[in-house]
C-alpha positions in Angstrom: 70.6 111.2 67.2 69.7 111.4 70.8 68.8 114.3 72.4 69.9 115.4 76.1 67.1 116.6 78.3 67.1 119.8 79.3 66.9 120.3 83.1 66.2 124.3 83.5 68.1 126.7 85.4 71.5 125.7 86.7 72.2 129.2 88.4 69.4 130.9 90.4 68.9 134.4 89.6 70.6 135.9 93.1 73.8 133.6 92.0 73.6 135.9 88.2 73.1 139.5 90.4 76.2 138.2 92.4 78.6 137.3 89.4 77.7 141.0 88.0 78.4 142.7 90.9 81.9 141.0 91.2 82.2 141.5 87.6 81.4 145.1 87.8 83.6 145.8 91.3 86.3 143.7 88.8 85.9 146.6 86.1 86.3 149.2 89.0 89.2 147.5 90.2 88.2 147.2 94.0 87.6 143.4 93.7 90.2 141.5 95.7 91.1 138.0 96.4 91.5 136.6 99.1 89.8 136.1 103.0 88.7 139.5 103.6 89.9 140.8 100.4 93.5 141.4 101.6 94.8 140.0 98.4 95.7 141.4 95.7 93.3 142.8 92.8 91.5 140.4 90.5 92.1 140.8 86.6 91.0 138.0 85.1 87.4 137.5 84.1 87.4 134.0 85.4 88.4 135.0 88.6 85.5 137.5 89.2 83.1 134.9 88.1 84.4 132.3 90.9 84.3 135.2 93.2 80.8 136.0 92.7 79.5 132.6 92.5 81.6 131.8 95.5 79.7 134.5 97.5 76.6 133.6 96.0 76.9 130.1 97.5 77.6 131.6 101.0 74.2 133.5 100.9 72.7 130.5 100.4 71.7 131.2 96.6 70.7 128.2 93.8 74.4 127.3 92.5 75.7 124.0 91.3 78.8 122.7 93.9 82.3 122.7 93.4 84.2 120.4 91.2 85.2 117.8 93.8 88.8 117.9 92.2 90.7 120.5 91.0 93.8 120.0 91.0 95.9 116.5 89.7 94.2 113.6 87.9 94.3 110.2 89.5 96.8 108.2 87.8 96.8 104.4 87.4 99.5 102.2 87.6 102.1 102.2 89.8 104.1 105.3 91.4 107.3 106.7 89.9 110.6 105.9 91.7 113.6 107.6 91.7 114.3 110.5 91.8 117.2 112.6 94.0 119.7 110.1 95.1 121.4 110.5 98.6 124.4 112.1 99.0 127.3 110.6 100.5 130.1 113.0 101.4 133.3 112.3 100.7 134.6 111.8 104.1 131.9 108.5 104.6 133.4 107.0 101.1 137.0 107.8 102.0 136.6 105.4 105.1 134.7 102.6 103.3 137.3 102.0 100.8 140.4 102.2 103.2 138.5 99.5 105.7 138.5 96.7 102.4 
């Protein structure tokens, strides 16, 4: 069995003191989301950490970059079609068949 190679710290130590601060303003509850923390609070644990982490990275501290995507996974193959049809008002069908 192979082994991976270890390749030291990941997260610098400023990038920890910055996800326990968050943490502990999380605890406190005066961490907030959002530019300028006009959101609203932040409950979840995960949140505090990308909070913390996020700030870290603005000072400039040793943290690995984002995820380049986050959201949908590149499907492959060809796109759905379909979907809503148009509507036709009545009026617009009305003249069609009297005209045959």
């Amino acid at each position: 069995m192979a082994t991976r190679k270890k390749s030291g710290r990941r997260y610098g130590k400023a990038a920890g003191k910055s996800v326990e601060r968050a943490m502990k303003k999380r605890k406190k509850g005066t961490l907030r989301r959002g530019r300028g923390g006009k959101g609203g609070k932040v409950k979840s644990r995960k949140q505090a950490i990308a909070i913390g982490l996020s700030e870290a990275r603005e000072k400039g501290a040793k943290v690995p970059s984002k995820r380049k995507s986050s959201g949908r996974r590149k499907t492959s193959g060809r796109k759905k079609t379909g979907g809503r049809k148009k509507r036709t008002s009545k009026r617009t069908s009305k003249r069609t068949s009297k005209r045959k």
